[in-house]
C-alpha positions as CSV (number, residue, x, y, z in Angstrom):
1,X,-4.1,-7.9,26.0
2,X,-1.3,-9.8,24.4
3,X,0.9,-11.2,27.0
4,X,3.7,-14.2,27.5
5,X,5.7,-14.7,30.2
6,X,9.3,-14.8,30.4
7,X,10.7,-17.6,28.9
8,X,11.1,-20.3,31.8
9,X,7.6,-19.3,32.6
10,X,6.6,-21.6,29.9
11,X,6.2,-18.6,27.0
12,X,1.8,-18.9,27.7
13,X,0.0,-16.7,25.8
14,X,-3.4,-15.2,27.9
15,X,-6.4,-16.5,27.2
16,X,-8.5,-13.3,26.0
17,X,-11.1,-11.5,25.4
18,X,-21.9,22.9,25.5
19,X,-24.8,23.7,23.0
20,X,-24.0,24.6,19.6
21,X,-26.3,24.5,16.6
22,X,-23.4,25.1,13.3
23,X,-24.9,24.7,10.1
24,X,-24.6,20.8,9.9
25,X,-23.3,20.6,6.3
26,X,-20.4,22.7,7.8
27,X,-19.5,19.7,10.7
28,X,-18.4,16.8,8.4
29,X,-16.6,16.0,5.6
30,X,-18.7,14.5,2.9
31,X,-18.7,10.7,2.7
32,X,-16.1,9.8,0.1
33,X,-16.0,6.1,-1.6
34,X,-12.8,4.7,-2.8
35,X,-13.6,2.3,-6.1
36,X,-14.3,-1.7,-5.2
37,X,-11.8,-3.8,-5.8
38,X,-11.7,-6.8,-8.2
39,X,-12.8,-9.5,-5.6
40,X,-15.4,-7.1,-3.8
41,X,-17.0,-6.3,-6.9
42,X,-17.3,-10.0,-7.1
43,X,-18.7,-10.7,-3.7
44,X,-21.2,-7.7,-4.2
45,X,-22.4,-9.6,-7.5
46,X,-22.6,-12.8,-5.1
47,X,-24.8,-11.0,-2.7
48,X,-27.8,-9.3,-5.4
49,X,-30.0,-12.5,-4.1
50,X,-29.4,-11.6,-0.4
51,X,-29.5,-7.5,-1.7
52,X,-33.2,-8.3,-3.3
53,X,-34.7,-10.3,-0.8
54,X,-33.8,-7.8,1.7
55,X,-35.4,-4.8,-0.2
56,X,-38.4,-6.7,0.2
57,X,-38.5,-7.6,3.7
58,X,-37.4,-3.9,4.7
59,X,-39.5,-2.2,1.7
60,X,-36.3,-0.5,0.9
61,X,-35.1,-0.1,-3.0
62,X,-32.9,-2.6,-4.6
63,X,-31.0,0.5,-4.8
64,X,-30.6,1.7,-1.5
65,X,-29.9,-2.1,-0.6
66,X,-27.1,-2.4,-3.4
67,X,-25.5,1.0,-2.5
68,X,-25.2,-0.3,1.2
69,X,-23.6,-3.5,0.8
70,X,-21.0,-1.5,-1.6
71,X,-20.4,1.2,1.1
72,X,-18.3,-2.1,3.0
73,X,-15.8,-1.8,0.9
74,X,-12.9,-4.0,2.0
75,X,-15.2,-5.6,4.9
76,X,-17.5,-7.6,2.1
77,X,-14.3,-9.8,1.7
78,X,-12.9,-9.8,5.6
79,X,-15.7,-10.1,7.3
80,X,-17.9,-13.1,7.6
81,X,-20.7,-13.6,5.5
82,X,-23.1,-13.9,8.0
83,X,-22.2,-10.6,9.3
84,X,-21.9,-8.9,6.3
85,X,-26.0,-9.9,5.4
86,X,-26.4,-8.8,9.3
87,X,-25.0,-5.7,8.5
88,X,-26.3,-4.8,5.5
89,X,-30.0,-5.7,6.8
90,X,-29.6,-3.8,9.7
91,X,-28.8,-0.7,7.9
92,X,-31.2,-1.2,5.2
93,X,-34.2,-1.6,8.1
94,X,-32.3,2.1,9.2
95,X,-32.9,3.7,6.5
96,X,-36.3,2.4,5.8
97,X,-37.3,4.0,8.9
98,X,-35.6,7.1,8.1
99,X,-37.3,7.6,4.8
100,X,-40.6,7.2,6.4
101,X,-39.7,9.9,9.3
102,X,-38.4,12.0,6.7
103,X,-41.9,11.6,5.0
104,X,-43.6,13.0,8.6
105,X,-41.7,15.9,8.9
106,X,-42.8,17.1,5.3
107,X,-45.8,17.2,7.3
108,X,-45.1,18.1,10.3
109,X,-43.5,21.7,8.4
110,X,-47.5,23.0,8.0
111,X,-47.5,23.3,12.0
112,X,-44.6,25.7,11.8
113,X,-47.0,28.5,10.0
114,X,-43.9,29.5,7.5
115,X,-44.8,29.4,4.3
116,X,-41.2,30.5,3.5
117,X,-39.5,27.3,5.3
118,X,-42.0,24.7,4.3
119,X,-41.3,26.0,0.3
120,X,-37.7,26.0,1.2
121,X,-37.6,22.7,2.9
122,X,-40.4,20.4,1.1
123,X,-38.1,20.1,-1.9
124,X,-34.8,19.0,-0.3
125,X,-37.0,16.6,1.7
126,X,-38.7,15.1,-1.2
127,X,-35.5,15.1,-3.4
128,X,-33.5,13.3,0.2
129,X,-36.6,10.7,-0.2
130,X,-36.0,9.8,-3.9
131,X,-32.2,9.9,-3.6
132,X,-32.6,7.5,-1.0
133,X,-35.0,5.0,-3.6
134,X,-31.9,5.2,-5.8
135,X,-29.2,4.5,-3.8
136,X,-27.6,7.8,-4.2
137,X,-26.5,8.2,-0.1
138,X,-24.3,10.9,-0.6
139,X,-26.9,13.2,-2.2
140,X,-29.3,12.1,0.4
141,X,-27.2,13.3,2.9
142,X,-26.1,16.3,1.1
143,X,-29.9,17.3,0.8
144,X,-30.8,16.6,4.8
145,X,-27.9,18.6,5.3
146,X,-29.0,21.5,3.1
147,X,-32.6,21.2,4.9
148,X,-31.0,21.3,8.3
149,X,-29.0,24.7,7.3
150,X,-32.8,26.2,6.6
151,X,-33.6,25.4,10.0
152,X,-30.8,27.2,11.4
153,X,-31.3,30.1,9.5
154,X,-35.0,30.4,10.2
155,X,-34.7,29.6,13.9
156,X,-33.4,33.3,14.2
157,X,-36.4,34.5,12.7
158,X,-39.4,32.5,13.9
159,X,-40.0,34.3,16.8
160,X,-42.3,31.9,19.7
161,X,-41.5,29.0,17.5
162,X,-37.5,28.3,18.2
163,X,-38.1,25.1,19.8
164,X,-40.4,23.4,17.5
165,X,-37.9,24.6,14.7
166,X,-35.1,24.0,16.7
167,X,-36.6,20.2,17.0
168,X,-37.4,20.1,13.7
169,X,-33.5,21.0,12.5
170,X,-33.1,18.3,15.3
171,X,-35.1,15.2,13.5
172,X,-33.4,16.0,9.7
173,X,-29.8,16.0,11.5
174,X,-30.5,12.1,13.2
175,X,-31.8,11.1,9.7
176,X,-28.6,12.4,8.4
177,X,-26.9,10.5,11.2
178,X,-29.0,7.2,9.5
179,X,-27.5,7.7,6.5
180,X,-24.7,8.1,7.7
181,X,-24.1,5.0,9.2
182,X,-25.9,3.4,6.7
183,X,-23.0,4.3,4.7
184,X,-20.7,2.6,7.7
185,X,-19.3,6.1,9.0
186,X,-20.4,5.6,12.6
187,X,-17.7,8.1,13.7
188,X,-19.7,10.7,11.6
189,X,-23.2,9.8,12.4
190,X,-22.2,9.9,16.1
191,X,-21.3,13.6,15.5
192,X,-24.6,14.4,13.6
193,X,-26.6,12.5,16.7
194,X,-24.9,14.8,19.2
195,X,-25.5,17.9,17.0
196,X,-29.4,16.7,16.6
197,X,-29.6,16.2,20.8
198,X,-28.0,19.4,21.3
199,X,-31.4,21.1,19.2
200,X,-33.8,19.2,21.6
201,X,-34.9,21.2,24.3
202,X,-34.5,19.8,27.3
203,X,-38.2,19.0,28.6
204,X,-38.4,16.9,25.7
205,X,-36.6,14.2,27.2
206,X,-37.4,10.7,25.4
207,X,-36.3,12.5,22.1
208,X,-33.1,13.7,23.2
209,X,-32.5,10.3,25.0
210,X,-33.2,8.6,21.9
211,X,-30.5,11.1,19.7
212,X,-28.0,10.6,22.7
213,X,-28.2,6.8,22.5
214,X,-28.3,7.0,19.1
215,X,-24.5,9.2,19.6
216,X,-23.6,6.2,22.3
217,X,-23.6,3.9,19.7
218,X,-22.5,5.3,17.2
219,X,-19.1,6.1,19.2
220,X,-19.2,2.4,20.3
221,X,-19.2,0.9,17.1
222,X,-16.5,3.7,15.8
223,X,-14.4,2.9,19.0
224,X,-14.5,-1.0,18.6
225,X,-13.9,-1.2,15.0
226,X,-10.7,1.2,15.8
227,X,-9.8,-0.4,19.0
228,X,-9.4,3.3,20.0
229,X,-9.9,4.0,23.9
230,X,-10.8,7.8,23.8
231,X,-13.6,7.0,21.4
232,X,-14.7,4.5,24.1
233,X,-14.3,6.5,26.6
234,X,-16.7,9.0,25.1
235,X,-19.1,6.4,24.3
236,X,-19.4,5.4,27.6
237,X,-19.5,9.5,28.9
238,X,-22.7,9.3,26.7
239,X,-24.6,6.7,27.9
240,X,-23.8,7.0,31.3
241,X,-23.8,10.2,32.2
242,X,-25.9,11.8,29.1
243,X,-28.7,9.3,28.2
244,X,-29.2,7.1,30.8
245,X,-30.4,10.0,33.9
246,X,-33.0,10.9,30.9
247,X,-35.2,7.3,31.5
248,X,-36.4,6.6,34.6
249,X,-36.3,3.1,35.4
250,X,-39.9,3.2,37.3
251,X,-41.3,4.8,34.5
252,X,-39.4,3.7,31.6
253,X,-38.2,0.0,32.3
254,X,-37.6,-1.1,29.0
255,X,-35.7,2.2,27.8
256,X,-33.9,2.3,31.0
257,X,-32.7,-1.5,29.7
258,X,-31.7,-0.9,27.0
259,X,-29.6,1.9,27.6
260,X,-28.0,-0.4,30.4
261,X,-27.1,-2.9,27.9
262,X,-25.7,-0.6,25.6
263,X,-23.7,0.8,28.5
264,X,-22.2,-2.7,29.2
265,X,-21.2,-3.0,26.2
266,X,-19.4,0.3,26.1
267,X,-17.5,-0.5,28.8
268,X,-16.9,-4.3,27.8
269,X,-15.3,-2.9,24.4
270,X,-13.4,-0.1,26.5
271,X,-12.2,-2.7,28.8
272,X,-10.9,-5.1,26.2
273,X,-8.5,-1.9,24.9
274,X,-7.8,-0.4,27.6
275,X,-7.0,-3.5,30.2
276,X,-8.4,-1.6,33.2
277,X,-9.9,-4.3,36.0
278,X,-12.2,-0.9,36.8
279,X,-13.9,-0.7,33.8
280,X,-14.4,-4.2,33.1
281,X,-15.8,-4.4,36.8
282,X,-18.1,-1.6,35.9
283,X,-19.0,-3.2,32.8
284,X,-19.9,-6.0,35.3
285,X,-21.7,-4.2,37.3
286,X,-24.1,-3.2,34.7
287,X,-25.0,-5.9,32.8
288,X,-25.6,-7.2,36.6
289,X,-27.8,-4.1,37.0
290,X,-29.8,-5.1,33.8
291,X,-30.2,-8.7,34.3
292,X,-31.6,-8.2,37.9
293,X,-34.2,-5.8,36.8
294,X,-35.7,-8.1,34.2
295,X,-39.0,-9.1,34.9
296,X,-39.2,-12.5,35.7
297,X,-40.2,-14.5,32.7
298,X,-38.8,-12.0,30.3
299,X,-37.5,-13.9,27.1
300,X,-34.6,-11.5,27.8
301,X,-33.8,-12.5,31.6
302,X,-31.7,-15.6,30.3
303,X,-29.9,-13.8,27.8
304,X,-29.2,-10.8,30.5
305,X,-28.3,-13.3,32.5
306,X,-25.4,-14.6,30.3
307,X,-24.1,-11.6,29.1
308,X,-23.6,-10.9,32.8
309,X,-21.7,-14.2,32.6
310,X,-19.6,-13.0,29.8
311,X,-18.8,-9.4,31.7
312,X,-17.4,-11.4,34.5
313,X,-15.6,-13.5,32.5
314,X,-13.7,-10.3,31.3
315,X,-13.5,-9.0,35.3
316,X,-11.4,-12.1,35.8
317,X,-9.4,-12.0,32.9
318,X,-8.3,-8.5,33.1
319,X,-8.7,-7.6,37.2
320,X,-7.6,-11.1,38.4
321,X,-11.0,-11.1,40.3
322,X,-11.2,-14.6,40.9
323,X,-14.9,-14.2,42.8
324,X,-16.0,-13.1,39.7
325,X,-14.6,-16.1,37.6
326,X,-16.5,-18.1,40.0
327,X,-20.0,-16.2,40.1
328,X,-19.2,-16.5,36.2
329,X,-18.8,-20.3,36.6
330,X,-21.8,-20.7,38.7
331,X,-23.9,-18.9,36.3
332,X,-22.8,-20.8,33.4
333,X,-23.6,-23.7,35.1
334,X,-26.6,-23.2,36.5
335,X,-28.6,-21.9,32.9
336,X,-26.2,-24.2,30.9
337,X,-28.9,-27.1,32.1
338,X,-31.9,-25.8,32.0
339,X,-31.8,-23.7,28.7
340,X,-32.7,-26.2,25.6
341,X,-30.1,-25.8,22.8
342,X,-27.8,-23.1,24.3
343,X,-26.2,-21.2,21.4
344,X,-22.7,-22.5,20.0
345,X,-21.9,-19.1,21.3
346,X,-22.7,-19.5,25.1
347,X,-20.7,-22.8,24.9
348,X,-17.7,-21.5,23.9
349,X,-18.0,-18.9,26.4
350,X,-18.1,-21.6,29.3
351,X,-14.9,-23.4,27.7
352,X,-13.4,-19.8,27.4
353,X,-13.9,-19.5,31.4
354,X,-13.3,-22.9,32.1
355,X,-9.9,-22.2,30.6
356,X,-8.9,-18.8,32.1
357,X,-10.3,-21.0,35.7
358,X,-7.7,-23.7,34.7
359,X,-4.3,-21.3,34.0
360,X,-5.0,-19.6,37.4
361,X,-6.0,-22.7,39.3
362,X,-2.5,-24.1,37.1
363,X,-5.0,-27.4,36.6
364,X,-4.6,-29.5,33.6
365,X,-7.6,-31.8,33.8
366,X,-9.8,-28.2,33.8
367,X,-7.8,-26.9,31.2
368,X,-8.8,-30.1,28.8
369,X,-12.3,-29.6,30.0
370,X,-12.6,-26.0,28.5
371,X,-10.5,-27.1,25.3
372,X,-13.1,-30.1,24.9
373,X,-16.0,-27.6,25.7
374,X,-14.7,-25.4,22.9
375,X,-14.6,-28.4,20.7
376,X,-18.4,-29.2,21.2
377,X,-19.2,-25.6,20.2
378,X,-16.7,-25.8,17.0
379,X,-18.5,-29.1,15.9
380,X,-22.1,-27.7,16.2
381,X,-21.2,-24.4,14.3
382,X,-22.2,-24.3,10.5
383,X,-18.6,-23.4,9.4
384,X,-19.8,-21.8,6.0
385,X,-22.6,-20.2,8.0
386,X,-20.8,-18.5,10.7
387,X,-16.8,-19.0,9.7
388,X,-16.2,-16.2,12.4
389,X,-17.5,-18.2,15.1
390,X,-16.0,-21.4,14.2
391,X,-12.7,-20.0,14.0
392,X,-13.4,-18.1,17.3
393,X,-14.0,-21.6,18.4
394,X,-11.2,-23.2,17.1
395,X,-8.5,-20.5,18.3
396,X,-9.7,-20.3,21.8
397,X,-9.5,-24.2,21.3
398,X,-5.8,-24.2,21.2
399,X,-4.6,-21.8,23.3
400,X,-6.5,-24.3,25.9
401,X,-4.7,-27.1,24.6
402,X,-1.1,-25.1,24.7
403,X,-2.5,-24.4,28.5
404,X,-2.1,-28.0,28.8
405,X,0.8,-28.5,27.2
406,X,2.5,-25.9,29.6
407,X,1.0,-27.4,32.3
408,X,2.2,-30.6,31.8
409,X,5.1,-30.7,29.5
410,X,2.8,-32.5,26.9
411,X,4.1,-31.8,23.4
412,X,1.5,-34.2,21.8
413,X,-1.2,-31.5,23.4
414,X,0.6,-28.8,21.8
415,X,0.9,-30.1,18.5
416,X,-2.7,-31.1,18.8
417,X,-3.4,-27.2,18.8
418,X,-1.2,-26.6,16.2
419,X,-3.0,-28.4,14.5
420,X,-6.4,-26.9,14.8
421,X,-4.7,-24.0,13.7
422,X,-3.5,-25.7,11.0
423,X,-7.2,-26.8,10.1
424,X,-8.5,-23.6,10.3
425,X,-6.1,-21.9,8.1
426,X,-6.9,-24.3,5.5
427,X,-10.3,-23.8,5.8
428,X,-10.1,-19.7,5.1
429,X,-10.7,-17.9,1.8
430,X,-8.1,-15.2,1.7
431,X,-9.5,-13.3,-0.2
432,X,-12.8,-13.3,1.6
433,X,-11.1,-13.3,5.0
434,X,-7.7,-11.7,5.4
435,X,-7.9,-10.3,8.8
436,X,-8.8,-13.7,9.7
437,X,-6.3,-15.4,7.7
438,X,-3.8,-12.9,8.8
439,X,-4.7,-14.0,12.7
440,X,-4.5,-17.6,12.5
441,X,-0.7,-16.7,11.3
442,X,0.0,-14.8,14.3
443,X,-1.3,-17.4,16.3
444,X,0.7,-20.5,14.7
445,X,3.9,-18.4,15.0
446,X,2.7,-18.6,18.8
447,X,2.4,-21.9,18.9
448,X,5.1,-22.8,17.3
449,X,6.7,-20.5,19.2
450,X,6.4,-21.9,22.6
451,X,6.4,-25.7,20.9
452,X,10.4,-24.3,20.5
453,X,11.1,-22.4,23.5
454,X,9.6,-26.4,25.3
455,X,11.8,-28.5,22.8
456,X,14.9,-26.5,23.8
457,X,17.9,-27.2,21.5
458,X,16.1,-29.3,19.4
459,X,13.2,-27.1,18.4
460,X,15.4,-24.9,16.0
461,X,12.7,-26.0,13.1
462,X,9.8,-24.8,15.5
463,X,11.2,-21.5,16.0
464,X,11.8,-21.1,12.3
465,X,7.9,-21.9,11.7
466,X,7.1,-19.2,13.9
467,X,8.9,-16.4,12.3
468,X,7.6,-17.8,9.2
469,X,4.6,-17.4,10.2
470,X,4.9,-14.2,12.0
471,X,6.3,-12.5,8.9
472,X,3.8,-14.0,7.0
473,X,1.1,-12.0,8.9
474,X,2.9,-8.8,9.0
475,X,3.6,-8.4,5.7
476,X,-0.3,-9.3,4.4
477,X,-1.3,-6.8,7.2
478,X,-2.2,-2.9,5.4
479,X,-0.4,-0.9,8.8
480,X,-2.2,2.5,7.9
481,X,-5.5,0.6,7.2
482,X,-5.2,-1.5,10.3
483,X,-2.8,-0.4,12.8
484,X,-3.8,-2.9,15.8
485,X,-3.6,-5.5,14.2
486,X,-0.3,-4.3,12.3
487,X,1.2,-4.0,16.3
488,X,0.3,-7.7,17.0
489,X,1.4,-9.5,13.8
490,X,4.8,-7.4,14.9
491,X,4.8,-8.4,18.4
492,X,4.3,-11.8,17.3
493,X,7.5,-11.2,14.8
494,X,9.3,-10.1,17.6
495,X,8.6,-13.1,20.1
496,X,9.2,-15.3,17.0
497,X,12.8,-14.1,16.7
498,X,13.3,-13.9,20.0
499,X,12.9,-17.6,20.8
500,X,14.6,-18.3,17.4
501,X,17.8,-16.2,18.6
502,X,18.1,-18.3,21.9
503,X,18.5,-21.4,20.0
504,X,21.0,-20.0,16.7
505,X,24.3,-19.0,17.7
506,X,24.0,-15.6,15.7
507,X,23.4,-12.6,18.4
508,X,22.1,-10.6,15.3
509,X,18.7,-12.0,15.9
510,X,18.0,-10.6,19.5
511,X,18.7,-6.8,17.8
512,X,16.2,-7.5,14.8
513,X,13.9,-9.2,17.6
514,X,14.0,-5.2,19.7
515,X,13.9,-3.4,16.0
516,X,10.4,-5.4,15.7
517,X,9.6,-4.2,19.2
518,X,10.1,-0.9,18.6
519,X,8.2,-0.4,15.6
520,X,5.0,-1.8,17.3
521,X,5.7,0.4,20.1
522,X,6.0,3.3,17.0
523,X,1.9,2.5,16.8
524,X,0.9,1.4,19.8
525,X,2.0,3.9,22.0
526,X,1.4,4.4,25.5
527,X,-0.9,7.3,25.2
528,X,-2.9,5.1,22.5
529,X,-2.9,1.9,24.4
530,X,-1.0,1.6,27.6
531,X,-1.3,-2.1,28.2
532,X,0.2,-2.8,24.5
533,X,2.8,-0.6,25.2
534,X,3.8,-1.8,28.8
535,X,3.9,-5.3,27.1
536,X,6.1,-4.4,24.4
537,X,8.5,-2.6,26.8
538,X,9.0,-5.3,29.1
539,X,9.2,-7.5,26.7
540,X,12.6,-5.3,25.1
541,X,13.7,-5.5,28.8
542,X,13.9,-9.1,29.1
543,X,15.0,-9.7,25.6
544,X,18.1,-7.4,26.8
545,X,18.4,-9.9,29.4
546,X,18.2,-12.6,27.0
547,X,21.3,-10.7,25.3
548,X,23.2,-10.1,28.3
549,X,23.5,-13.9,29.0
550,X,25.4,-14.6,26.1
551,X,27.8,-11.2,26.4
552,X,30.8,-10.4,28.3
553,X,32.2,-7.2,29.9
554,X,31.3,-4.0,28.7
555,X,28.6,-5.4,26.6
556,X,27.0,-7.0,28.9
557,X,27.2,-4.1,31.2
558,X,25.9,-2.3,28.2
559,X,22.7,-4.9,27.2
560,X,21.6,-4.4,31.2
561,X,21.9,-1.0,31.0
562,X,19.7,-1.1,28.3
563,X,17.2,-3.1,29.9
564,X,17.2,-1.3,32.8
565,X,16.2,1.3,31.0
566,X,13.1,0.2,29.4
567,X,11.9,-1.0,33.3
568,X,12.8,2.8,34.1
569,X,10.1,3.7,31.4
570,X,7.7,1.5,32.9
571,X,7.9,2.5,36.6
572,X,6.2,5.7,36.7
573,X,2.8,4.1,34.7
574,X,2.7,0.8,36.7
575,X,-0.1,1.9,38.8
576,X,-2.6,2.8,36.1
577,X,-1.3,-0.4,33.8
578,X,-3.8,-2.4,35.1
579,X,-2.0,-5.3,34.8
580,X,-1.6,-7.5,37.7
581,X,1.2,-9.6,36.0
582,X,3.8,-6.6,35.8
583,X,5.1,-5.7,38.7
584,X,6.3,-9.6,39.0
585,X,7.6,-9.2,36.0
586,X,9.5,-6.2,36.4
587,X,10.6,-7.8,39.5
588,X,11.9,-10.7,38.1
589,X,13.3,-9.0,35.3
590,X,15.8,-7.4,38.1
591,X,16.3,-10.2,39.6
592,X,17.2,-11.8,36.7
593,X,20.3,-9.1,35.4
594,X,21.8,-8.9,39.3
595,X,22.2,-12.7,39.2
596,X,23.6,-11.9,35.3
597,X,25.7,-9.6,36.3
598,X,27.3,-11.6,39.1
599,X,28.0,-14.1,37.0
């Protein structure tokens, strides 16, 4: 949730974090690969040592291996490359499997006692198998598919057999769903999962558990990578009420886990977009769930354990839930001892809570204690190793030192997180990394943002950094490729010119400050994403205020009217904003144009 309070308030960004059985080939739209650019042709050359070693370990084809890594398209120079060999292993272990089950049912067809079928379906199989060993996905997929339309049409026909053919149709559709996201279109191998559980019948329960949290992933992924909420949503439907009443935790411990993990996560993505204190609580309440039915001495139970910590972490950031920021705390605390070489990750996940602890407790000395947590996990991360984490590190670093700043008026503090920004934006390849690079933009232009808005008249150079900055971001950012982070490099803009227009004696800036404003709200929309779009109304509100100030008469008349409006638009959703900041604001907002228009 991007957030600042009104200006006065010391202008602190929050510390975050039915059954149907269609021919299958008739669902989707074939997978369809746009040509590599120069500098990802050039990392997929730089990976053919990670490519080969990894067709070895997962006894997967060169091929296969080399196809995957080129199915990332732009992410093999934006994402890390950590994560990029993570990803590409992952999948390639996928698809091993799914060549080898693809290899059972060829014999598993002699059971169905259709000579017909088995002729029929042995080829495509076969020629799925061998598409697969030279990296030709698409054909793969297009031959599963063309298998799975001979179940259909013989299910009609095989009379006593529908529901071994029916689960037969079943097991080609989830192999279609593994190529599928082998090929990094989770949104499309969530829908071939759901076709594939749809076929099972329903005394068959592990397999259609398995195809249904195969279909939960598959939407969380999708749903994360979008930041989209009703793909969360779904995701979480899934798991909860689909797979998980299919494994009985008595029976079925380890299944039952897993799906609850799964589940967290769900609902930890869904509550990062959507901003709702319920889901993050649930999300809570699950990994919670999880961690307390780990057998003791489980190599899991500690790891359970923290991502319990993590969930609460998010319950206090989003739902104020300030028992849960100290059950967080206390967890934290309690392992942080007694676990030898905690991850770089867990770490920076104490600071992180630590630091949200410090700006509602409004105390400075914890505040520094979560900024120099965060700076013990930066210098024991392997920058070139995991660059992601570092620079998670890093960020989360200086939004604890601007936390200090605020609280005490210390420019030296702020400056000191400028520059660890600073650092870390001279440490990032563009070209591998221009999300990142991108980010660390709209985060300077933050920074320098409230470094301006705290120097008062004299921080007219700040203020021009940060729309430097923020229109640096926006205008590397592809808007139809990447529309959430499009809206925050413009809300950033918007803030930017904002402070600069209270410090230049032009009023033109406050107008192109609401333009900015608008066109996030253009994307981010309330339907889309609620707490976005509640943001970026109030903050058109107050910047009307801001306006108001500095007009006379009918204008100023005019400017409040304007803002009133915007708080108009933002009445009737304040009880499902989830937002426990807004109403204040609101309220202060009107309190703020009846003293302006007394004046």
């Amino acid at each position: 949730m991007m957030s600042w309070t009104v200006r006065g308030g010391g202008l602190l960004l929050a510390l975050v974090v039915a059954l149907t059985a269609l021919p299958a080939a008739a669902q989707l739209p074939a997978m369809r690969d746009r040509p590599l650019s120069a500098a990802e042709r050039t990392r997929l050359q730089a990976l053919e040592g990670d490519i080969q070693r990894i067709s070895r370990a997962r006894n997967t084809s060169a091929a296969a291996v080399r196809t995957i890594a080129g199915k990332l398209g732009a992410r093999l120079t934006t994402t890390d490359p950590a994560q990029i060999i993570r990803l590409i292993d992952e999948r390639a272990g996928e698809l091993a499997e799914a060549k080898a089950r693809i290899g059972a049912l060829e014999e598993q067809l002699v059971q169905l006692d259709s000579m017909r079928l088995a002729r029929a379906v042995s080829p495509l199989l076969e020629a799925a198998q061998t598409a697969i060993d030279e990296g030709d996905l698409d054909l793969a997929e297009a031959k599963l598919a063309a298998a799975a339309d001979q179940f259909g049409s013989a299910r009609a026909n095989l009379e006593g057999q529908l529901e071994a053919v029916s689960t037969q149709e079943a097991n080609v559709l989830a192999q279609r769903a593994v190529v599928r996201r082998a090929s990094f279109d989770a949104l499309g191998a969530a829908e071939l999962y759901a076709q594939a559980a749809a076929l099972i019948p329903a005394e068959n329960r592990e397999l259609r558990w398995r195809y249904l949290k195969g279909q939960g992933d598959s939407l969380t992924e999708a749903g994360g990578d979008a930041g989209d909420a009703a793909i969360l949503t779904r995701a979480v439907a899934v798991l909860r009420d689909e797979a998980l009443p299919l494994v009985s935790r008595e029976e079925r411990l380890d299944d039952w886990l897993d799906t609850q993990d799964d589940l967290s996560h769900a609902l930890r993505r869904l509550g990062g977009v959507s901003n709702d204190p319920v889901i993050v609580a649930e999300a809570a309440a699950v990994a919670r769930a999880a961690a307390d039915a780990t057998p003791s001495g489980d190599e899991r139970q500690n790891a359970r354990r923290f991502q319990l910590a993590a969930a609460l972490s998010d319950q206090a950031a989003v739902g104020s839930d300030m028992g849960a920021r100290d059950e967080a705390l206390a967890i934290y605390s309690d392992l942080l001892p007694r676990v030898e070489a905690p991850s770089a990750a867990i770490v920076l996940n104490y600071g992180v809570i630590l630091a949200r602890t410090a700006s509602v407790k409004r105390d400075a000395a914890l505040a520094r204690l979560g900024a120099d947590t965060m700076a013990q996990a930066a210098a024991s991360i392997d920058r070139v190793a995991e660059p992601r984490l570092w620079r998670q590190a890093q960020s989360n670093r200086a939004l604890a030192l601007g936390l200090v700043a605020s609280l005490t008026n210390d420019a030296a503090a702020r400056r000191e997180g400028i520059a660890v920004l600073e650092q870390t934006l001279a440490a990032i390849d563009r070209d591998q990394f221009n999300d990142a690079w991108i980010r660390l933009h709209g985060e300077l232009a933050s920074a320098y943002g409230q470094l301006a808005a705290a120097e008062d008249a004299e921080g007219r150079a700040s203020a021009e950094k940060a729309v430097e900055h923020a229109r640096t971001a926006t205008q590397a950012v592809d808007a139809a490729a990447s529309p959430a982070l499009y809206t925050r490099s413009l809300y950033f803009e918007g803030q930017a010119i904002r402070i600069a227009a209270d410090l230049q004696p032009d009023l033109s800036n406050y107008d192109l400050a609401l333009a900015t404003f608008e066109r996030a709200r253009a994307i981010s929309t309330a339907d889309r994403n609620l707490g976005e779009w509640a943001e970026l109304t109030v903050c058109m509100a107050e910047t009307w205020l801001q306006k108001a100030v500095r007009l006379s008469g009918a204008e100023r008349e005019a400017a409040l009217a304007a803002a009133e409006g915007h708080l108009k638009e933002l009445e009737p959703r304040l009880a499902t904003i989830n937002d426990a900041g807004m109403g204040p604001r609101i309220a202060n907002a009107r309190e703020a144009a009846r003293i302006i228009a007394a004046s």
